[in-house]
C-alpha positions in Angstrom: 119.8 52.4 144.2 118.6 54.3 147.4 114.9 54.5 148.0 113.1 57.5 148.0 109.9 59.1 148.5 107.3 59.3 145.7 106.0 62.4 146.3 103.4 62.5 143.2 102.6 65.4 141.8 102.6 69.4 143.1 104.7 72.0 142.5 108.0 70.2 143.4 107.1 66.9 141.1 109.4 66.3 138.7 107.0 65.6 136.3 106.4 69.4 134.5 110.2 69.6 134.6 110.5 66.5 132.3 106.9 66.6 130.9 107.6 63.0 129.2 110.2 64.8 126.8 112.6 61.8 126.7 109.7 60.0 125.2 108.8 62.0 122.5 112.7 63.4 121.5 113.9 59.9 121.5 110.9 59.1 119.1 111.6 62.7 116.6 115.0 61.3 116.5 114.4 57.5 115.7 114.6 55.9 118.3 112.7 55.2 121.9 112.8 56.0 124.8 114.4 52.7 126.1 116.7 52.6 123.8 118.2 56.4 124.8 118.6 54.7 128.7 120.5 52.2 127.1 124.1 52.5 127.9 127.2 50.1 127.8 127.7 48.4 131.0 131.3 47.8 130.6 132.1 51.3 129.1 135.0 52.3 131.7 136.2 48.5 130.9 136.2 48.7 127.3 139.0 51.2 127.6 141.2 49.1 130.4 139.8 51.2 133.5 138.5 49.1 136.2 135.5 50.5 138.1 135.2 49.8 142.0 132.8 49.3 145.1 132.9 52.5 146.6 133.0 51.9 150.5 134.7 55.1 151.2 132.5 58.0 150.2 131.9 61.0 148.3 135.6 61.5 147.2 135.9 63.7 143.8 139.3 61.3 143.1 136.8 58.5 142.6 134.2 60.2 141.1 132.6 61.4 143.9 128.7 60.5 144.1 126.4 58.2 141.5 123.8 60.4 139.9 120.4 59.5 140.6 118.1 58.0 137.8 116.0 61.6 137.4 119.5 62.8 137.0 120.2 61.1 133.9 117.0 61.6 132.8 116.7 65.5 133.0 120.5 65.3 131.1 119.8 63.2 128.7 116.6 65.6 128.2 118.4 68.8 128.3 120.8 67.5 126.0 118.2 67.4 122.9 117.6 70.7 122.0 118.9 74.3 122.2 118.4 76.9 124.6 119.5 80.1 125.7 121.8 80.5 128.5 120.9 83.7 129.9 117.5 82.6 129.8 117.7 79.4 131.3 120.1 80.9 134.4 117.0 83.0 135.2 114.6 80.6 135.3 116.8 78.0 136.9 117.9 80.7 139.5 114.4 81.1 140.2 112.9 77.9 140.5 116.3 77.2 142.9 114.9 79.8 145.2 111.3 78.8 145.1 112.7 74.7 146.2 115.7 75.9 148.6 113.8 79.3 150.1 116.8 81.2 149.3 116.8 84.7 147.4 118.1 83.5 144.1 120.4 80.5 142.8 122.6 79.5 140.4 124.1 76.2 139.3 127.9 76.1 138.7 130.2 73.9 137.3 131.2 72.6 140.6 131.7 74.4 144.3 134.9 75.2 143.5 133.5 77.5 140.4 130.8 78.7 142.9 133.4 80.3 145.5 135.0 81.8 142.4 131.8 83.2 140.8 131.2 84.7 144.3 134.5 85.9 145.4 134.1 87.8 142.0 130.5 88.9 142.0 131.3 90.7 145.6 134.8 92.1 144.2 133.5 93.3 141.0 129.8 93.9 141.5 129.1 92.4 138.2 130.7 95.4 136.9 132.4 94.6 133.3 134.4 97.4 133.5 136.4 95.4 136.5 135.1 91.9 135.7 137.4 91.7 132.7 140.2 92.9 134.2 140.5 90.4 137.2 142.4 88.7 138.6 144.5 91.8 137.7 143.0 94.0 140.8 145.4 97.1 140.2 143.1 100.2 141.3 140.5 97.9 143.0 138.6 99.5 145.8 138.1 95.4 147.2 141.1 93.8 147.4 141.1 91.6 150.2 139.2 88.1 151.7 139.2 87.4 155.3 139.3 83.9 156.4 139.6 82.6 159.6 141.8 80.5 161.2 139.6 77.8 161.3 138.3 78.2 158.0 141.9 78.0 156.1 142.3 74.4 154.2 143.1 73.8 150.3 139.7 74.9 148.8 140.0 78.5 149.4 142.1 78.9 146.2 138.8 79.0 144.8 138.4 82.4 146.3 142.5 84.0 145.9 142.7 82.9 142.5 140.1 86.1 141.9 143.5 88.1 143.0 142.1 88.8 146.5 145.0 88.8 149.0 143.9 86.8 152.5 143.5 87.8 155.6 143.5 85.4 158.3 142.0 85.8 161.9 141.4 84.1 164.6 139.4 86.4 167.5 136.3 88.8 166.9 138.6 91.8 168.0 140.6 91.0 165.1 137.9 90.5 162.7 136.9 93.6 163.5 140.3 95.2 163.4 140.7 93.3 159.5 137.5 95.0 158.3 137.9 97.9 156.2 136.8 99.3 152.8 139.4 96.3 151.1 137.7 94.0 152.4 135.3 91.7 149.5 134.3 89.2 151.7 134.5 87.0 154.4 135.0 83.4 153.8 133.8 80.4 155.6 134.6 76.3 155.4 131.3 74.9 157.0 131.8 72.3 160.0 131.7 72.1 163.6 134.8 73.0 164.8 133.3 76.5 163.4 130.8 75.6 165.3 132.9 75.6 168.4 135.0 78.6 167.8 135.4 82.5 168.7 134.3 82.8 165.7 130.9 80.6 164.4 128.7 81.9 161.4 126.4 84.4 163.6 129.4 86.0 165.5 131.1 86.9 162.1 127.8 87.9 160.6 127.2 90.2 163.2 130.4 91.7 162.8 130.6 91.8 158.6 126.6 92.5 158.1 126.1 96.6 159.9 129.5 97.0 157.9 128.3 95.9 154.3 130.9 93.0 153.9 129.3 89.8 152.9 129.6 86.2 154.3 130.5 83.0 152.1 130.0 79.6 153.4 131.7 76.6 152.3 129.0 73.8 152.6 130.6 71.7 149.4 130.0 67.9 151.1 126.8 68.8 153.3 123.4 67.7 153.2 120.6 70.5 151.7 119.3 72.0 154.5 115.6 74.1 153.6 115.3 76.8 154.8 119.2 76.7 154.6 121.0 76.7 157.9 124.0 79.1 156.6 122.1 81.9 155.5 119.8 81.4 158.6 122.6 82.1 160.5 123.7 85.6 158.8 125.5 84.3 155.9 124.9 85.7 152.7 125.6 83.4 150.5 126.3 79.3 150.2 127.7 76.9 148.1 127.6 73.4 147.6 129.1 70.4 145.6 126.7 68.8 143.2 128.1 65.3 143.0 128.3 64.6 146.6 125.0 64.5 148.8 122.6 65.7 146.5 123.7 63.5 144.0 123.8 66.0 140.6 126.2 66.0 138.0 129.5 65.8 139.4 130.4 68.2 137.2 128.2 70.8 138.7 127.4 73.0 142.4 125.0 75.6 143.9 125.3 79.0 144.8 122.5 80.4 147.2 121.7 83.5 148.7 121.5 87.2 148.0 120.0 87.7 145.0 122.1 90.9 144.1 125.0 88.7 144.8 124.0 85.6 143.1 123.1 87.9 139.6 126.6 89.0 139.8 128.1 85.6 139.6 126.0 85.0 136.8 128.1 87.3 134.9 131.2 85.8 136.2 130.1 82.3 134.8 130.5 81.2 131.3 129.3 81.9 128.7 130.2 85.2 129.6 133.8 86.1 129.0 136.7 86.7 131.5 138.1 84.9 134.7 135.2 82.7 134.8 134.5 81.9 131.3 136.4 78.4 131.9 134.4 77.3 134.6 131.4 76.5 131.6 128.2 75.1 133.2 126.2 73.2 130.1 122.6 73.4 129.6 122.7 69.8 130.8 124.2 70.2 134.1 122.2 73.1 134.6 118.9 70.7 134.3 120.4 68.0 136.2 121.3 69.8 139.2 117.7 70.8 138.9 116.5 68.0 139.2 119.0 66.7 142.0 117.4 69.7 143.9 113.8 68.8 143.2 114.7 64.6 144.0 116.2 66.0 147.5 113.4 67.1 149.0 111.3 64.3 147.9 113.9 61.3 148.7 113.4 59.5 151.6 116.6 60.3 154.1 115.7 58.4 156.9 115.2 55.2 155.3 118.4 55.6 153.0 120.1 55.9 156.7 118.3 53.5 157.9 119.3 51.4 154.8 123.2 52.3 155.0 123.2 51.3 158.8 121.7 47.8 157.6 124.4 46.7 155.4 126.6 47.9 158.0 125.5 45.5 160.6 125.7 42.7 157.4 129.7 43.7 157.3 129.4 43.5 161.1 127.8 40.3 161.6 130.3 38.2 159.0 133.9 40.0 160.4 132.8 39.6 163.8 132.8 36.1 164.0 136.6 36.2 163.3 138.9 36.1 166.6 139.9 39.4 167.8 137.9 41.6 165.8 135.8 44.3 167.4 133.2 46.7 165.0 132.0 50.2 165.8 129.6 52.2 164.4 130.5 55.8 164.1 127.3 58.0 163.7 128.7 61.4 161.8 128.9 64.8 163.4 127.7 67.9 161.4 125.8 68.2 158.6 129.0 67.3 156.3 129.4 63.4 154.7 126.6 62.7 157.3 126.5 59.2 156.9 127.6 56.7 159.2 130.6 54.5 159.2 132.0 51.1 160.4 135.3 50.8 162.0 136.8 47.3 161.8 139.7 46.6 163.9 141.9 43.3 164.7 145.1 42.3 166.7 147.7 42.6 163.6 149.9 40.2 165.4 147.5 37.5 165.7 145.6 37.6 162.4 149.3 38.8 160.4 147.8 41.6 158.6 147.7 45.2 158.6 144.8 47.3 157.8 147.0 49.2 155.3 147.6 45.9 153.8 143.8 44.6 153.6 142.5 48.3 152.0 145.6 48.4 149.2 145.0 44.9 148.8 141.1 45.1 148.2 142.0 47.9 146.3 144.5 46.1 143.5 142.3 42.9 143.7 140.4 41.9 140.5 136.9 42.9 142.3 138.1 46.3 143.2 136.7 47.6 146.7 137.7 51.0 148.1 137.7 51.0 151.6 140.2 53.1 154.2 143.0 51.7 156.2 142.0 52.7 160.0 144.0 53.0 163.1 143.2 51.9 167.2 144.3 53.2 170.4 145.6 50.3 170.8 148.9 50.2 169.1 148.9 46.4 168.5 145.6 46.5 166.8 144.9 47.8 162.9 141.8 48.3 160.5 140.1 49.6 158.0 136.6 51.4 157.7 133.8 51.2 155.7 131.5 54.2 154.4 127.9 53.3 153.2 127.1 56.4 151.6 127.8 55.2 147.8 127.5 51.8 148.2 124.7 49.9 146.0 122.7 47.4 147.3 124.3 44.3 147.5 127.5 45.0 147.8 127.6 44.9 151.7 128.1 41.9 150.7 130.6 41.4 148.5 133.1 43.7 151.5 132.4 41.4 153.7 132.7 38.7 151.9 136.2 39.9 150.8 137.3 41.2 154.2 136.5 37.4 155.7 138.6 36.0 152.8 141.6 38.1 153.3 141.4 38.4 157.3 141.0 34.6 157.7 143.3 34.2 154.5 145.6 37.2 154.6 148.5 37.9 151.9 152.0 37.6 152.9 153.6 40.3 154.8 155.5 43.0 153.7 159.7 42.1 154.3 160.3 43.8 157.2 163.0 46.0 157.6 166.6 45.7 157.2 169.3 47.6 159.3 170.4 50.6 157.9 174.0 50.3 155.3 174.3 53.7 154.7 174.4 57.3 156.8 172.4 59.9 154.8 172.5 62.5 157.7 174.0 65.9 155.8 172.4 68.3 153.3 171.3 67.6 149.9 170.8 69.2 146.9 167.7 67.8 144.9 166.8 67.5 141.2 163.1 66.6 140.9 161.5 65.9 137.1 158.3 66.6 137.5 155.9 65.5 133.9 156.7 68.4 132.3 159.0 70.6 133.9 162.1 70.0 136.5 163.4 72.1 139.7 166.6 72.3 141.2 165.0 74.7 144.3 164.8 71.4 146.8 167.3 70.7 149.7 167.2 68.4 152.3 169.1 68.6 155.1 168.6 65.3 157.5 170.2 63.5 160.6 170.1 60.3 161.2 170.0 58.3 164.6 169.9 54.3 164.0 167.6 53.8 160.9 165.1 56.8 162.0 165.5 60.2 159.8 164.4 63.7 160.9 165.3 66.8 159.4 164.0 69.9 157.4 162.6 69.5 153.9 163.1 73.3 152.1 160.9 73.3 148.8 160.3 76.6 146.4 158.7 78.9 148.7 158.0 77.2 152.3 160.5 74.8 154.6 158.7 72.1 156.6 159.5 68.6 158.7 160.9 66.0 157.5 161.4 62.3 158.8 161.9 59.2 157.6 163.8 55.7 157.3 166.4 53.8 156.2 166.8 50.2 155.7 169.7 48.6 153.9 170.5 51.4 151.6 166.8 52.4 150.6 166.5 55.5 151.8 162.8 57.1 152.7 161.6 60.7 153.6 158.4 62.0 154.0 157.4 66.2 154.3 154.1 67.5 154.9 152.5 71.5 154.3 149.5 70.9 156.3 146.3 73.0 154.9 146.1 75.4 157.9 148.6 77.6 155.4 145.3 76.9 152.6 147.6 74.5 150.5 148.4 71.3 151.5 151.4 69.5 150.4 152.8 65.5 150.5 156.3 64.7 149.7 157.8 61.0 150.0 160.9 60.7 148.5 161.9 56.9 148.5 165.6 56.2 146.3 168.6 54.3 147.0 171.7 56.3 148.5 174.9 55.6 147.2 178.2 57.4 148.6 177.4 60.9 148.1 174.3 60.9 145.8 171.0 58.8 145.9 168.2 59.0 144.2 164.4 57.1 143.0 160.8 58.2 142.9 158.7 61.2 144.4 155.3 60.6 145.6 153.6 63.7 145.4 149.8 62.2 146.3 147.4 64.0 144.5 150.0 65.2 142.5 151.2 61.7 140.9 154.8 60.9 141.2 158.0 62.5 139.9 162.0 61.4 140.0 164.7 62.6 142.3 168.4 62.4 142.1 170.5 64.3 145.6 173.8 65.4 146.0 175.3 65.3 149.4 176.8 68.5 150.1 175.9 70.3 147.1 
């Protein structure tokens, strides 16, 4: 567990907030106290789902961050009696703004449900009359989001799924130009190259504020910062992830800012009905966000950094006595993930492993260890990295005593590849079965030179690149829709080609994996 700061007593103590209720609701209930913390170690086990060391961070595909003890406590508090939800918004709202200095806050079921709760609030107004009509925004007076070039990624489908239709930018002139009585809001992913652009926080705040259009920062993976950096900067309004840095529920996220604005999204959250009423924050995540707040600003961040830069140097230390393996520490830029990171590399050809090979193999091993696969300049050279952030004490250890196994012991190599059989340069007509539904709308249409593919991968709506290889008669293509469009899409089609038709498995990413059958010509 990461140390903190016991800050005893005052008005940010945790102490009135629990007020020893675990204590006596365990007791009213027949039980104690001890025996409520009790949980079963091997729960995920139990049901044939292997738990890991997470050395890779605060990603929501593996469950993002580890609540903190107080957490669990304030849940498991919360979840003991009845309360009213309207009544506890308020008074979470406000004790939010008394901890964070903002006007008001609210507690969401997650950043994503935050944008969405505010994309609403500033189209609606907490109106009813339009509330229950979105995303529906026929007759709307605000109609439109404007996001900036730098700004467009995958998240901001929080935002469009209101109905809003986006606007993209990418100077102040044309900011200015995209500003009119349509507009809702202006939208904003937190980072540096924001930082860096035509177009940082207090240029676009400038712009938006003497015109009445409001400013929404994206701050989902970023540290807490009091008095809050974003709205500092001219921003109306922020929202964060719970289960990342602040180490909430994972089910859960902030909204700060305007209070006028904030109240709205109330009204857009559940239990209140329409576009938001699935997007249901408990009275349990509501409490435990609380008290994630109230634990940040009495944790100790230095010494957990400290801390996270000492096991580190324990990874460092072991792997470095290896031959040809070099360690960097990469200290993190911006206030997002900021935690820093160790970048192991090697000479491939000389220890006869990959660093795709060592994270994948961590990964399947009985003792699983998330870790990334990381490249070099040095073409010959391969890796992996290792992120502290969610790591408990002790298992520094256990990666490096893994990574020394397999470096100095490393699996077999893949088979490499074999010359290319077949030609599958021509166009193709694709039928992919997804779960539950299939498409006919895919074509390919690929040249080949030797056993490299390139070519053009045309999908339902959008046409992008597409390369790949052959060996023997496996046949493998790859498509990507980079988030700059604000989706982001990964296609590897991998399938044997036979004649005039091949066919195999679709790996879709974070979409899971389909099947694929192509006609040559068709």
């Amino acid at each position: 567990m990461l140390q903190r700061s016991a800050v005893a007593g005052g008005v940010l103590s945790l102490g009135p907030l629990l007020g020893g209720a675990t204590e006596a609701l365990a007791q009213s209930t027949g039980g104690t106290a001890a025996a409520a913390g009790k949980t079963d170690k091997d729960i995920y086990g139990r049901i044939g789902v292997r738990p890991m060391i997470n050395g890779r961070g605060t990603y929501t595909v593996i469950s993002g961050s580890l609540m903190l003890p107080e957490v669990r406590e304030a849940i498991d508090a919360a979840a003991r009696q009845f309360v009213q939800l309207d009544e506890l918004a308020e008074a979470v709202g406000k004790r939010l703004a008394k901890i964070t200095k903002a006007e008001h806050g609210l507690v969401a079921s997650g950043c994503h449900a935050a944008l969405t709760h505010a994309t609403t609030a500033c189209v609606s107004g907490g109106n009813p009359d339009l509330h229950v009509r979105l995303p529906d925004l026929t007759g709307f007076e605000k109609t439109e989001v404007i996001i900036p070039a730098h700004s467009r990624n995958v998240y901001e489908n929080a935002v469009s799924a209101v109905g809003v239709k986006v606007v993209e930018v990418s100077t102040p002139d044309e900011l200015k130009a995209a500003i009119g009585p349509q507009t809702a809001l202006i939208y904003i992913m937190a980072g540096p190259r924001v930082d860096k652009s035509e177009l940082p926080t207090d240029v676009i705040a400038s712009i938006a504020g003497p015109k009445g259009v409001p400013v929404l920062v994206d701050a989902a993976a970023e540290i807490l910062t009091i008095p809050n950096v974003h709205l500092e900067r001219g921003a109306d309004l922020v929202a964060y992830s719970g289960g990342k840095a602040i180490r909430g529920p994972q089910s859960a996220g902030l909204l700060l800012g305007r209070e006028d604005l904030v109240r709205a999204a109330w009204v857009s959250s559940a239990p209140h009905h329409g576009i938001g009423r699935g997007y249901k924050v408990g009275k349990e995540e509501a409490m435990g966000m609380l008290a994630a707040v109230e634990m940040w600003v009495q944790r100790d961040h230095d010494a957990e950094f400290a801390r996270w830069e000492s096991w580190l140097k324990t990874i460092s230390r072991r792997v470095s006595a290896i031959g040809s393996v070099k360690t960097e520490v990469t200290q993190p830029e911006g206030l997002s993930n900021r935690t820093p990171s160790l970048t192991i590399t090697w000479n491939e050809k000389k220890l006869g492993v990959s660093g795709k090979t060592v994270a994948d193999t961590l990964y399947e091993a009985r003792q699983r260890i998330a870790i990334n696969a990381a490249g070099d300049d040095d073409p010959e050279r391969s890796g992996v990295s290792v992120t502290p952030y969610m790591l408990q004490p002790g298992e520094e250890k256990i990666i490096a005593d893994a990574l020394v196994r397999i470096l100095t012991d490393p699996p077999a190599p893949p088979a490499p590849p074999r010359p290319p059989s077949v030609d599958v340069s021509g166009k193709w007509t694709l039928e992919i079965q997804y779960l539950a539904g299939s498409s006919t709308a895919h074509r390919l249409e690929l040249a080949q030179d030797g056993a490299e593919i390139t070519g053009t991968h045309t999908g339902e709506y959008v046409s992008r690149k597409a390369t790949g290889s052959v060996s023997g008669k496996t046949v493998t293509v790859r498509s990507t829709l980079s988030e700059s469009s604000g989706d982001a899409l990964d296609f590897t089609f991998t399938g044997t080609l036979r004649g005039d038709s091949m066919g195999g498995e679709l790996n879709m990413g974070e979409y899971l994996k389909a099947t694929w059958q192509a006609r040559r010509g068709g």
